[in-house]
C-alpha positions as CSV (number, residue, x, y, z in Angstrom):
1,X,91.3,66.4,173.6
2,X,89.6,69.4,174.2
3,X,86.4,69.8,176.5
4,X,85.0,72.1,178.7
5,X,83.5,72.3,182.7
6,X,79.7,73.4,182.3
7,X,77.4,74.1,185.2
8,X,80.3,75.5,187.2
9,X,81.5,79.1,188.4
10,X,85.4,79.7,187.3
11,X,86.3,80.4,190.9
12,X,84.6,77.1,191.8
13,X,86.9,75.0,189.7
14,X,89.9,73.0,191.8
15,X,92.4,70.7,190.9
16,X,91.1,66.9,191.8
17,X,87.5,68.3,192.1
18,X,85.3,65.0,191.0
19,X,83.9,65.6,188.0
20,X,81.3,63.5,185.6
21,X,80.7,63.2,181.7
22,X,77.6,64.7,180.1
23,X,76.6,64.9,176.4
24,X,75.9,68.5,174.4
25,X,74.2,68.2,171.1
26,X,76.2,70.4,168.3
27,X,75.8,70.9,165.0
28,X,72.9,71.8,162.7
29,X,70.4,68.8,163.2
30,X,69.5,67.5,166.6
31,X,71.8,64.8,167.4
32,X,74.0,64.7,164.5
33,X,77.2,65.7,166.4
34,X,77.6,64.9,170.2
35,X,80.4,66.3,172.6
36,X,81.7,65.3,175.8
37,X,81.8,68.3,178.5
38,X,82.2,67.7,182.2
39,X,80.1,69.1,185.5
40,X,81.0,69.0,188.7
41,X,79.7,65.5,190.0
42,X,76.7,65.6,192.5
């Protein structure tokens, strides 16, 4: 599976760095496709 880290510099990024799930809408119409990216977590 593909995905991708939002909301985060590339020189930020570290292997084992806790991440969580959130949801970007994609597609033409609002809500008709939804994919799974990942932010650092809080």
């Amino acid at each position: 599976m593909m995905t991708e880290v939002v909301e985060c510099e590339e020189g930020a990024l570290r292997v084992g760095m806790g991440l969580e799930v959130a949801f970007r809408e994609a597609g033409e119409g609002a809500g008709e496709v939804v994919v799974p990216v990942f932010r650092p977590r809080a």
